[in-house]
N, CA, C and O of each residue as an XYZ file, in Angstrom:
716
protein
N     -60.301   -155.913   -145.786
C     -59.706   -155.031   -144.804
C     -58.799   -155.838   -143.876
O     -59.136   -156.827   -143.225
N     -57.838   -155.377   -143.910
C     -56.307   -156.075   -142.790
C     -57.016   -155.909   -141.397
O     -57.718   -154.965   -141.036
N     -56.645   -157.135   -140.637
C     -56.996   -156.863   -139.033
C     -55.578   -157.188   -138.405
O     -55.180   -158.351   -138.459
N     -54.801   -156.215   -137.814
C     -53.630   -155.992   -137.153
C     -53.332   -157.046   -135.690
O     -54.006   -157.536   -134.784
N     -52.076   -157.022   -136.074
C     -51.597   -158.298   -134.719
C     -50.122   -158.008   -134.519
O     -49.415   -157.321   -135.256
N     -49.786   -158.604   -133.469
C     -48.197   -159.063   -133.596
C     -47.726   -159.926   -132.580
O     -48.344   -159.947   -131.516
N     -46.695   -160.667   -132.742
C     -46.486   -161.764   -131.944
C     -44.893   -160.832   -131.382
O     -44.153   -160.152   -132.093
N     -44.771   -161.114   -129.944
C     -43.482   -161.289   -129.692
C     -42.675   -162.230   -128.996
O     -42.682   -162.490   -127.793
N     -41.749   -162.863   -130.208
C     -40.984   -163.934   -129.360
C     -40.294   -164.077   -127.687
O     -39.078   -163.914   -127.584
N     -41.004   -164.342   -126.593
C     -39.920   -163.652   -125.796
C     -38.848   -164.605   -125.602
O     -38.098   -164.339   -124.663
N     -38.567   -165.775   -126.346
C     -37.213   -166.566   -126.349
C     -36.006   -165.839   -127.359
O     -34.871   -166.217   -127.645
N     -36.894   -164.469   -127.806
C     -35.731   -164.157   -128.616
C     -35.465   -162.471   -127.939
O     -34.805   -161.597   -128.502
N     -35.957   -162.378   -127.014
C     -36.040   -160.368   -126.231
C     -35.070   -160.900   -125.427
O     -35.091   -162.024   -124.925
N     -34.114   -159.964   -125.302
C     -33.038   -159.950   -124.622
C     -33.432   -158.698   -123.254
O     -32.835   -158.820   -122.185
N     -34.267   -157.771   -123.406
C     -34.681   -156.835   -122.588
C     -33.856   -155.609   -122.790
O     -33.340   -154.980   -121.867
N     -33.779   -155.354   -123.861
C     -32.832   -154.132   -124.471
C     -33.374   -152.824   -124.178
O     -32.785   -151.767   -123.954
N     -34.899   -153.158   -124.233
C     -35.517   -151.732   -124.597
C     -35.475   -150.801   -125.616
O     -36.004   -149.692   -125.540
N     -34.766   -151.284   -126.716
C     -35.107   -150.936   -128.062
C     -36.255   -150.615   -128.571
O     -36.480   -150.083   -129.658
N     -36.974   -150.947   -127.765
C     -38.468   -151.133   -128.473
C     -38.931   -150.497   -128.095
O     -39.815   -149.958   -128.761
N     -38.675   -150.061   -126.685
C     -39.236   -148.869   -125.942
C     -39.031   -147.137   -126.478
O     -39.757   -146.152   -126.611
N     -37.657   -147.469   -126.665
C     -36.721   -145.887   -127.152
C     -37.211   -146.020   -128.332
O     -37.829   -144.960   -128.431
N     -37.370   -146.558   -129.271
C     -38.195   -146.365   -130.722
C     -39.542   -146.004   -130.711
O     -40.123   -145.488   -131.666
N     -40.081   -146.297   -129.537
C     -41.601   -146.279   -129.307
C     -41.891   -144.820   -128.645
O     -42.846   -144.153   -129.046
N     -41.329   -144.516   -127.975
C     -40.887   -142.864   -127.189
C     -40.451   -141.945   -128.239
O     -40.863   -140.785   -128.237
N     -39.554   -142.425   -129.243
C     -38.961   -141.051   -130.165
C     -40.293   -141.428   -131.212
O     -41.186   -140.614   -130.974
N     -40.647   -142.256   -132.132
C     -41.213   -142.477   -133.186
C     -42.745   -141.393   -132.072
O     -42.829   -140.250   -132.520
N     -43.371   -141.558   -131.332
C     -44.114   -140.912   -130.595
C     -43.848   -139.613   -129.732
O     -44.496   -139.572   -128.686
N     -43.193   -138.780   -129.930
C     -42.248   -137.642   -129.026
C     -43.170   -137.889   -127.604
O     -44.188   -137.252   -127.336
N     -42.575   -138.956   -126.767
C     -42.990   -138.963   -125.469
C     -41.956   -138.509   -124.824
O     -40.852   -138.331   -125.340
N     -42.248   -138.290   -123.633
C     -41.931   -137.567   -122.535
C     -41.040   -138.625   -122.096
O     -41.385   -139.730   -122.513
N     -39.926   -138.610   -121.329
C     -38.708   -139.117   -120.805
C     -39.236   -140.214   -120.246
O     -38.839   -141.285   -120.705
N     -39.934   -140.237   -119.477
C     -40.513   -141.258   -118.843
C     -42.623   -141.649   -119.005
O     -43.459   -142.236   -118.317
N     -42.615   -141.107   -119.948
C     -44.095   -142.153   -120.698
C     -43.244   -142.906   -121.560
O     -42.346   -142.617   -122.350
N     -44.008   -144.368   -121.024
C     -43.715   -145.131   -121.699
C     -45.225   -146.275   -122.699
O     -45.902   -147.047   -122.019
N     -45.372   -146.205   -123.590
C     -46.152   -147.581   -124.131
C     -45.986   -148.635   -123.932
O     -46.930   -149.395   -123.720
N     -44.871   -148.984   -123.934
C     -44.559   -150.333   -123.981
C     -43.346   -150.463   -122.593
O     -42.320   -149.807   -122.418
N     -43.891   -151.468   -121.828
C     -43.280   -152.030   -120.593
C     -42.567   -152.987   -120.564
O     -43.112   -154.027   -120.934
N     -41.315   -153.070   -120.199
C     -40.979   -154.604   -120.161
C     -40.834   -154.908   -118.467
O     -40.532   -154.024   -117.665
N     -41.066   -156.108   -118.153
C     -41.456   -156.752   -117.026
C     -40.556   -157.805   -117.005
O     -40.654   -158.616   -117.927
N     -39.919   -157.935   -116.377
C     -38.522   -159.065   -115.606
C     -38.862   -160.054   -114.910
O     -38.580   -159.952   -113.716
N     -39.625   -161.447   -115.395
C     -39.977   -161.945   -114.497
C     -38.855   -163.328   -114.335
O     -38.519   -164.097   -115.236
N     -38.503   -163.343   -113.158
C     -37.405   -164.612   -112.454
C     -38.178   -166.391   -112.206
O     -39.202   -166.727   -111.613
N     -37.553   -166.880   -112.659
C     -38.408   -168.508   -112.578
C     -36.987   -169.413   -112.100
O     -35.784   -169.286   -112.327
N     -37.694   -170.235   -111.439
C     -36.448   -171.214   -110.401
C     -35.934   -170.623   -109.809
O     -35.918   -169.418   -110.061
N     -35.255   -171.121   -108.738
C     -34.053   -171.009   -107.767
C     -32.636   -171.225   -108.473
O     -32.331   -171.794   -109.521
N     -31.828   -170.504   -107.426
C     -30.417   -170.410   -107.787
C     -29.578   -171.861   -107.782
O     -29.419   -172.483   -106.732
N     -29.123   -172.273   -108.907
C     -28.668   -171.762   -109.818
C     -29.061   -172.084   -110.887
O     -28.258   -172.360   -111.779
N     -29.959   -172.117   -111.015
C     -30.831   -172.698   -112.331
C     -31.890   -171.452   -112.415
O     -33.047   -171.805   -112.644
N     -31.651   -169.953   -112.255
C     -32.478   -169.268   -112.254
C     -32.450   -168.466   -113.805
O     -31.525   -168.026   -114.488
N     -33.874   -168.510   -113.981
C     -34.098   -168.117   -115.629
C     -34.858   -166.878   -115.886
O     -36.049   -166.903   -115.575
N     -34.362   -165.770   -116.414
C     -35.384   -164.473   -116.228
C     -35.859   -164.621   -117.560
O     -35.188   -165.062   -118.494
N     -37.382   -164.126   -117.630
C     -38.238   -163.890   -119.063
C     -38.633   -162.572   -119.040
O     -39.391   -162.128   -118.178
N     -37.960   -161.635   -120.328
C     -38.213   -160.163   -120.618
C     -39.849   -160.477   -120.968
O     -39.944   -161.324   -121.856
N     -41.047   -160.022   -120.506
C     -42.587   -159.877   -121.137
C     -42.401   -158.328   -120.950
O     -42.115   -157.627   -119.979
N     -42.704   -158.051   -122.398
C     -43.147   -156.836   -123.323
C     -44.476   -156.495   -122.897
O     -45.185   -157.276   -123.532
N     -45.077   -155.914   -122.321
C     -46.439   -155.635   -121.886
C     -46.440   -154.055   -123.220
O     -45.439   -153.418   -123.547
N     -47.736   -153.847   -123.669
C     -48.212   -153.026   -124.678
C     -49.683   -152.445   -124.777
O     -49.983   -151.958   -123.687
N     -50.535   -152.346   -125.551
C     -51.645   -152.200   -125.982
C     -51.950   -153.132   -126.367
O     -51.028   -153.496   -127.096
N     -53.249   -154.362   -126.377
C     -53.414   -155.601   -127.001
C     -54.269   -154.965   -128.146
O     -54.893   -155.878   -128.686
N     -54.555   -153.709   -128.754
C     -55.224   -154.031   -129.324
C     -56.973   -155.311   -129.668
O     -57.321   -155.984   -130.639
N     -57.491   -155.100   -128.498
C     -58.320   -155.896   -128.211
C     -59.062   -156.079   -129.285
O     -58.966   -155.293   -130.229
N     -60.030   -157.279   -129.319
C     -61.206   -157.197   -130.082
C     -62.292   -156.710   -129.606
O     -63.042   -156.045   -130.321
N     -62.550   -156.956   -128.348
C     -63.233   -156.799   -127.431
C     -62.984   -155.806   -126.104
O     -63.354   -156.176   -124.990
N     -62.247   -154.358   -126.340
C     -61.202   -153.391   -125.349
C     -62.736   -153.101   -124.336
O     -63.897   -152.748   -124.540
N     -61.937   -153.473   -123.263
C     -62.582   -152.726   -122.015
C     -62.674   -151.018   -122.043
O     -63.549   -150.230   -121.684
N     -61.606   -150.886   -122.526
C     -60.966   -149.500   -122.736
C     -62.283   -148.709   -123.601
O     -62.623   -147.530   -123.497
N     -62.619   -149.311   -124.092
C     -63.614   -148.771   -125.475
C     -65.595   -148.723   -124.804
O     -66.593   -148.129   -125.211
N     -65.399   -149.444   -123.931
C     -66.356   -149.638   -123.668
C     -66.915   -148.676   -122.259
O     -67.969   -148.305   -121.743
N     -65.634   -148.588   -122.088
C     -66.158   -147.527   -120.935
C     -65.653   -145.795   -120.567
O     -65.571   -145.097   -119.556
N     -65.425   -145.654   -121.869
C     -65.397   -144.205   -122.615
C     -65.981   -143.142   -122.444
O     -66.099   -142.680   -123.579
N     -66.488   -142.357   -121.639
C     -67.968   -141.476   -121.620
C     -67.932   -140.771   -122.894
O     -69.016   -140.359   -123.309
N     -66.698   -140.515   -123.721
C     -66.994   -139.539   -124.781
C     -66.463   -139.796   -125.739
O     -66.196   -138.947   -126.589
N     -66.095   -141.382   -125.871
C     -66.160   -141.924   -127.216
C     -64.682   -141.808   -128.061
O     -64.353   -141.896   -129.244
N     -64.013   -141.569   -126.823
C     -62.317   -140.700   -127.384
C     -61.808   -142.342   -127.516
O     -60.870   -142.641   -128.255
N     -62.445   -143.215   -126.817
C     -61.538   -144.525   -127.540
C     -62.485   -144.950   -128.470
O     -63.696   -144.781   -128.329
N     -61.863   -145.592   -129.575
C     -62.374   -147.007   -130.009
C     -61.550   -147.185   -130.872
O     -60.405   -146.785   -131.080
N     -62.641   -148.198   -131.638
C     -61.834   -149.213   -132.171
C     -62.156   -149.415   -134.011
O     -63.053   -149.870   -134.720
N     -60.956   -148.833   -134.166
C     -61.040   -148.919   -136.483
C     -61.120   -150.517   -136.778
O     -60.775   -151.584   -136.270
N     -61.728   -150.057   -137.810
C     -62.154   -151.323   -138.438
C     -60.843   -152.432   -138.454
O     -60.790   -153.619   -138.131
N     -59.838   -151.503   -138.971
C     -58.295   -152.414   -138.937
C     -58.211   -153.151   -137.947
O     -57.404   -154.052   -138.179
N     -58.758   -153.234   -136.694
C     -57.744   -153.994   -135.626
C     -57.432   -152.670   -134.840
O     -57.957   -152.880   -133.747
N     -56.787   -151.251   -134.796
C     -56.019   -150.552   -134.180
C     -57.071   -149.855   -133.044
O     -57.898   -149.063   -133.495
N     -57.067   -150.093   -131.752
C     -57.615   -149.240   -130.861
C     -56.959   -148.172   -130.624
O     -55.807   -148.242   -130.194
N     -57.610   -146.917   -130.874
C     -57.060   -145.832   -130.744
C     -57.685   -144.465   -129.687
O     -58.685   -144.831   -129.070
N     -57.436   -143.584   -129.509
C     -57.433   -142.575   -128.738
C     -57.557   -141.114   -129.394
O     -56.547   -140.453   -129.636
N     -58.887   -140.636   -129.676
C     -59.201   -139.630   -129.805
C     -58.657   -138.494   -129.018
O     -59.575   -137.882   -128.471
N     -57.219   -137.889   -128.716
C     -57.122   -136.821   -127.954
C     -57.589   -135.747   -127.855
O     -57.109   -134.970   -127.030
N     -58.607   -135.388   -128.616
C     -58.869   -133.822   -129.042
C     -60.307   -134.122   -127.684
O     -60.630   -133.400   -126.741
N     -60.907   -135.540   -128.161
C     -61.689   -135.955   -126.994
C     -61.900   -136.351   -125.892
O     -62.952   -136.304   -125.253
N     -60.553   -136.914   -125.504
C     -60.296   -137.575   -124.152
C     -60.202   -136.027   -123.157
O     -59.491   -135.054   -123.405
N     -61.133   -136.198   -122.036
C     -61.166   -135.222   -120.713
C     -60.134   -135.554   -119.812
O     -59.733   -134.946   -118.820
N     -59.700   -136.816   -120.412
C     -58.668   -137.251   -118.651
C     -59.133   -137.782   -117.769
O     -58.377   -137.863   -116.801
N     -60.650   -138.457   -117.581
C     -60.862   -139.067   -116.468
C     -60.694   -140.389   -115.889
O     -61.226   -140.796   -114.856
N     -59.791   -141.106   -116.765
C     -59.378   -141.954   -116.392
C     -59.682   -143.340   -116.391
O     -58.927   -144.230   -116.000
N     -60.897   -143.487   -116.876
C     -61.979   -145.110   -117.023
C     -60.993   -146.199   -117.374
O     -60.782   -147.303   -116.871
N     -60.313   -145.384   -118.656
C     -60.010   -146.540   -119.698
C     -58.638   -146.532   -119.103
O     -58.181   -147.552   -119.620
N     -57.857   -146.136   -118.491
C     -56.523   -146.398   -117.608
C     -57.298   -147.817   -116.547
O     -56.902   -148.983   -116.555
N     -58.124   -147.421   -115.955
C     -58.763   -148.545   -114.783
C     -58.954   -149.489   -115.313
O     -58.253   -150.460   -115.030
N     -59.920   -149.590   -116.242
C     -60.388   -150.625   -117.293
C     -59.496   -151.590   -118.157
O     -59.800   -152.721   -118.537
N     -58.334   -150.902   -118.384
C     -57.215   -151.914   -119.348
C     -56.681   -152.768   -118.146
O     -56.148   -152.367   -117.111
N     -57.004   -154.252   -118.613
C     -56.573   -155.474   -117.710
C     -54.944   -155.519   -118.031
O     -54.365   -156.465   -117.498
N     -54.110   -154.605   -118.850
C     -53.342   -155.028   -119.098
C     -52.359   -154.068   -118.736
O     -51.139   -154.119   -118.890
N     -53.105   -153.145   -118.209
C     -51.723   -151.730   -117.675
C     -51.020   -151.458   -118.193
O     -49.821   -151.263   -117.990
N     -52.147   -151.335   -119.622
C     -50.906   -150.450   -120.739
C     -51.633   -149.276   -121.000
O     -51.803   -149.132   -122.211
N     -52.116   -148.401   -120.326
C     -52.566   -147.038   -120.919
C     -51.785   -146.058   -119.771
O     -51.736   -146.266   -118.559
N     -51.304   -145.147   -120.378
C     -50.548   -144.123   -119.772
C     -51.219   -142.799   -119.686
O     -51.597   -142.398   -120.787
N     -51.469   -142.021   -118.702
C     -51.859   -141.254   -118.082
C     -50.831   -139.859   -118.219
O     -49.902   -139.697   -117.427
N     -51.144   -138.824   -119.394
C     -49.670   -137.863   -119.147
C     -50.086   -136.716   -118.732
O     -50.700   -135.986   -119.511
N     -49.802   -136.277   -117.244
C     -50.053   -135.431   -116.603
C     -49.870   -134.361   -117.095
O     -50.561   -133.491   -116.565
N     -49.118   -133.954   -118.037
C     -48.806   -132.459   -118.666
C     -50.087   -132.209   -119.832
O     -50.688   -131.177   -120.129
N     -50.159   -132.994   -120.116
C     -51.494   -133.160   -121.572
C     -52.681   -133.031   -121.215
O     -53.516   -132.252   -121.676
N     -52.849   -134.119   -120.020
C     -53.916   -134.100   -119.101
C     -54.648   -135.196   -119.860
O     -55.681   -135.479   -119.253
N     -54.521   -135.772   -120.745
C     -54.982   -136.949   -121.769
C     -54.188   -138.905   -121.363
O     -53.294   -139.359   -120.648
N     -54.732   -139.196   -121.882
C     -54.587   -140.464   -121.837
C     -53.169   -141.045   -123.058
O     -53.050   -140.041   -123.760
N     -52.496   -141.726   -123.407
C     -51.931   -142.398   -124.630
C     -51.695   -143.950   -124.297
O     -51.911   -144.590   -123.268
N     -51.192   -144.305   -125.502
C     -51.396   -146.373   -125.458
C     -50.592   -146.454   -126.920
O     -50.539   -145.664   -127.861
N     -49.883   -148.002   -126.645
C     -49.276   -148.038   -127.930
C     -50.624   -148.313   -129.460
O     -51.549   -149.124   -129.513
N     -50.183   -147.271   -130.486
C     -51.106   -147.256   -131.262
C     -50.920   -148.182   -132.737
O     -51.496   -148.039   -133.815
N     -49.695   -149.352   -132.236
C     -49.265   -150.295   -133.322
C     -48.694   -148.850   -134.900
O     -48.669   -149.185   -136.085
N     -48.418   -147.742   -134.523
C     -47.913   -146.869   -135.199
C     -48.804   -146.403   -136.545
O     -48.312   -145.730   -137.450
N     -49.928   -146.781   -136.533
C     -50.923   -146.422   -137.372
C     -50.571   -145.827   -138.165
O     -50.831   -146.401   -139.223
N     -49.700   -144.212   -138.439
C     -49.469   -143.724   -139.341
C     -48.357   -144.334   -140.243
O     -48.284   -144.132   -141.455
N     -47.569   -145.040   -139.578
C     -45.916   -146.053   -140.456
C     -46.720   -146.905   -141.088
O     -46.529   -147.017   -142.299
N     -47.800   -147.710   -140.466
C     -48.092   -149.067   -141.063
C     -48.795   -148.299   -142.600
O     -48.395   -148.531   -143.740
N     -49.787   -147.470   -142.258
C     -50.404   -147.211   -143.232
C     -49.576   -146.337   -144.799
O     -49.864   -146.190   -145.987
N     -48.877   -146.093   -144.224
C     -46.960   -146.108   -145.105
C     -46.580   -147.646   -146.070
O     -46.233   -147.784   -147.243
N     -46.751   -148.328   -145.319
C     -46.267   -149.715   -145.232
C     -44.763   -149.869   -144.892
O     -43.773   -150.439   -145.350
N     -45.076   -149.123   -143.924
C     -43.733   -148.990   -142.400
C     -44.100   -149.980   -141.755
O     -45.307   -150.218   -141.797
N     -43.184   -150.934   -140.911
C     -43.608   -151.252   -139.644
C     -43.589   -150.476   -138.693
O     -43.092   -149.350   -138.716
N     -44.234   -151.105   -137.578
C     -43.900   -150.257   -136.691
C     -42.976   -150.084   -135.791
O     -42.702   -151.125   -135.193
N     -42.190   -148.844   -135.355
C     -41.335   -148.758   -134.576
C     -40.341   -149.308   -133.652
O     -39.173   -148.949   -133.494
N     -41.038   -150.295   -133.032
C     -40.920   -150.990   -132.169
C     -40.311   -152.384   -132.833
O     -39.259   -152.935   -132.507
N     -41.085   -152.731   -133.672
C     -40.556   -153.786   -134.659
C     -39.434   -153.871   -135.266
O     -38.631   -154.800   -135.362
N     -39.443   -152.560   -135.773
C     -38.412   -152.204   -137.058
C     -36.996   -152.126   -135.744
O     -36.003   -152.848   -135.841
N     -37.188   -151.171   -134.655
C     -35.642   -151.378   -133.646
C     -35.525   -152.400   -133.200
O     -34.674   -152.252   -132.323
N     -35.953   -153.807   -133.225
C     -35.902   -155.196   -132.511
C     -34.573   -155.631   -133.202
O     -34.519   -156.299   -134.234
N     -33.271   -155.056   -132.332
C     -32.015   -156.082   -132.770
C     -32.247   -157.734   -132.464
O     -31.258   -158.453   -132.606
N     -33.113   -158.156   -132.182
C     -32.652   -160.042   -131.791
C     -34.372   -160.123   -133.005
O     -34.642   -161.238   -133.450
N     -35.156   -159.137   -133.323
C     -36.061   -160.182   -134.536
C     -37.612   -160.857   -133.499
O     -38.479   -161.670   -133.820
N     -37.356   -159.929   -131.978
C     -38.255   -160.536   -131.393
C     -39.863   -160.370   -131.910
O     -40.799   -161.049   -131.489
N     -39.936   -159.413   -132.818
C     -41.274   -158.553   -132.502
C     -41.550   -158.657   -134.278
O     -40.674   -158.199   -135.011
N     -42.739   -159.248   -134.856
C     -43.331   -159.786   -135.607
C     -44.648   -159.079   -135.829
O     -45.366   -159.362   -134.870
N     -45.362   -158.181   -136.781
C     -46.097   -157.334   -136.644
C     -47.064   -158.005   -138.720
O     -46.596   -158.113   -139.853
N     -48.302   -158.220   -138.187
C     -48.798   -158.294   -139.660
C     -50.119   -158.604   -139.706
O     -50.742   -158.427   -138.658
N     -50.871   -159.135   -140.907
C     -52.496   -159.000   -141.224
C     -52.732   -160.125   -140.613
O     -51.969   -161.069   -140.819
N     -53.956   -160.279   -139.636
C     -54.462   -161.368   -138.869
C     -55.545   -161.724   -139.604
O     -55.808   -162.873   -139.250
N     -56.240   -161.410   -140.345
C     -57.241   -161.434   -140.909
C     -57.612   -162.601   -141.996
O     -58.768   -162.819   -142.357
N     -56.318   -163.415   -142.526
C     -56.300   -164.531   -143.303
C     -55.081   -165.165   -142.539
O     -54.112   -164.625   -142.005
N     -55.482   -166.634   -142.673
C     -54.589   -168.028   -142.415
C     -53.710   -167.828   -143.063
O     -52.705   -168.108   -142.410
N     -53.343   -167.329   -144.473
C     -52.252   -167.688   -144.796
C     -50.839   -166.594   -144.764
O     -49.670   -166.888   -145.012
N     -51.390   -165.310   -144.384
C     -50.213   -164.415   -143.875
C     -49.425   -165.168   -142.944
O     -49.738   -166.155   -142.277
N     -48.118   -164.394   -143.030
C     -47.098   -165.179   -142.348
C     -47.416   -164.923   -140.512
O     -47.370   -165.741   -139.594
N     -47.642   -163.887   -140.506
C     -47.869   -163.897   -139.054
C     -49.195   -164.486   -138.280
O     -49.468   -164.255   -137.102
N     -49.975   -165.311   -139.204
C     -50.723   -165.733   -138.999
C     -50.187   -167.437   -138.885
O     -50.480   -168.166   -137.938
N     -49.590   -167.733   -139.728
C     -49.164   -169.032   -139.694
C     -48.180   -169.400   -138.641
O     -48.060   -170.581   -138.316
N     -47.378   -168.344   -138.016
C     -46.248   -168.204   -137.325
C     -47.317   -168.714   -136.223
O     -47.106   -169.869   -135.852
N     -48.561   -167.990   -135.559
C     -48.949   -168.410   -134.386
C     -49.613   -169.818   -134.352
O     -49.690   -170.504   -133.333
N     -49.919   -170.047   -135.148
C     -50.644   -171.791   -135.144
C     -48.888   -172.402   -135.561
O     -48.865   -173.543   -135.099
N     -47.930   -172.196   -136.011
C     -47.433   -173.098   -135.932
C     -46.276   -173.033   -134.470
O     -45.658   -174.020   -134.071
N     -46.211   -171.958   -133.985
C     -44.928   -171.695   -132.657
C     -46.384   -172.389   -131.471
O     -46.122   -172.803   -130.341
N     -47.233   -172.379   -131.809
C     -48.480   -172.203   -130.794
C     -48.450   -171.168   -129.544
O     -48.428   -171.345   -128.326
N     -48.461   -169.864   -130.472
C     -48.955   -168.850   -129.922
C     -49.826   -168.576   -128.159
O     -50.801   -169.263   -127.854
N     -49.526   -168.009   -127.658
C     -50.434   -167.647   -126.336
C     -50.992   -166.356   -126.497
O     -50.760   -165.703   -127.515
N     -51.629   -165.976   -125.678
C     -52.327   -164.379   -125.387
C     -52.205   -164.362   -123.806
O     -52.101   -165.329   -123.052
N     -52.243   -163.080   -123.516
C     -52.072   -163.208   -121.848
C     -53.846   -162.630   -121.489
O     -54.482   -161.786   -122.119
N     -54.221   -163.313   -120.451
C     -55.650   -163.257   -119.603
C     -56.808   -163.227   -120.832
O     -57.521   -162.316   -121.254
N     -56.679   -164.469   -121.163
C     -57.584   -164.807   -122.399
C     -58.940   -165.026   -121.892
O     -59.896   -164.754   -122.618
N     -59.172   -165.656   -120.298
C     -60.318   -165.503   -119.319
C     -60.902   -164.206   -119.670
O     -61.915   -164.110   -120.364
N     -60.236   -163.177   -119.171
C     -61.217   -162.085   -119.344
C     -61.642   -161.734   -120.752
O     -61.991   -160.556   -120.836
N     -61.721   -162.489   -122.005
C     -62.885   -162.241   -122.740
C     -62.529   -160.969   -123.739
O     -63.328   -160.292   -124.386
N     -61.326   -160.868   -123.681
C     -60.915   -159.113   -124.532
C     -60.437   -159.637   -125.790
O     -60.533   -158.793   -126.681
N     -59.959   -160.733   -126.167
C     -59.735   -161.202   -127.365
C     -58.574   -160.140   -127.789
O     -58.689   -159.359   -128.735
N     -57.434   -160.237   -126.934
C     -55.603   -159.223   -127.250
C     -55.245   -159.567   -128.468
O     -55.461   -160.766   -128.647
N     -54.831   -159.084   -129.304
C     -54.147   -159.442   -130.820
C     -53.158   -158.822   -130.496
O     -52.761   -157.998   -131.320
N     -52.466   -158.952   -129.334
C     -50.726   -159.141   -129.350
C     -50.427   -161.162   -129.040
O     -51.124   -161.834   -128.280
N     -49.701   -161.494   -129.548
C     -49.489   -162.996   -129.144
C     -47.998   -163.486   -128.518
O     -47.058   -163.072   -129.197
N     -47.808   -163.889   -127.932
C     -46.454   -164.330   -127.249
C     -46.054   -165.766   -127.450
O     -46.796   -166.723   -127.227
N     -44.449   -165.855   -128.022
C     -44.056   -167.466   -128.290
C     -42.972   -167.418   -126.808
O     -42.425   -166.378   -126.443
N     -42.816   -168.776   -126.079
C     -42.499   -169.089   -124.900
C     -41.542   -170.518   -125.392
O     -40.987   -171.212   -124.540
């Protein structure tokens, strides 16, 4: 069984938001729900000042906070890797919005439900990528089986030497970032 990942280069995100508008239509979201965030962060002083696009998403945890504090079981987690969202079950109360260390679960007031990027579950299982991947004009966004050493996106992170963001808190993210 495949366990799902993806790395995104951010030496290669230009901050297009491609990834976003693919991620909104491939998902018919609402104008402004978004899955996937990009975050502008500025490093040095002028004139040596350097901005880094970080893609914030769903980590797909191993370990989702999100999952764990569920009252009705509308999250968890498939065997694949994909944390997902039972909507027929989610009440709306909000746990797993509080609970994601990573402020990627979206809250859609018209639905009254919860959503999160779902690594496109139905494309992959196509053998689509996903959305987000497939619109990456610069090649930033790298999506594949974590589950063996020798897949490419597996080798890509031991050899770029891969990061995860807030690896402290113990959630084990299978999104990975090259810097």
């Amino acid at each position: 069984m495949p366990r799902y990942g993806m790395v995104i280069d951010l030496t290669k995100c230009v901050g297009c938001n491609s990834c976003t508008v693919a991620c909104q239509s491939q998902n018919h979201l609402d104008y402004d729900e978004r899955w996937i965030k990009l975050k502008v962060n500025e490093q040095g002083r002028y004139p040596t000042v350097v901005e880094e696009c970080l893609a914030v998403q769903c980590m797909h945890c191993d370990e989702p906070p999100c999952v764990q504090v569920c009252p009705t079981r509308a999250n968890y987690k498939h065997r694949d890797g994909f944390v997902l969202v039972d909507q027929t079950r989610c009440i709306g109360c909000k746990y797993c919005v509080v609970a994601c260390p990573y402020q990627a679960r979206v809250f859609n007031e018209r639905a009254g439900v919860t959503g999160k990027c779902i690594f496109c579950k139905p494309r992959v299982e196509k053998g689509v990528q996903p959305a987000c991947v497939a619109a990456c004009p610069t090649g930033a966004r790298v999506f594949g089986d974590l589950s063996s050493p020798q897949t490419a996106i597996s080798k890509l992170i031991v050899r770029k030497k891969a990061t995860r963001l807030l690896l402290e808190l113990n959630t084990a993210p299978n999104v990975y970032y090259l810097r």
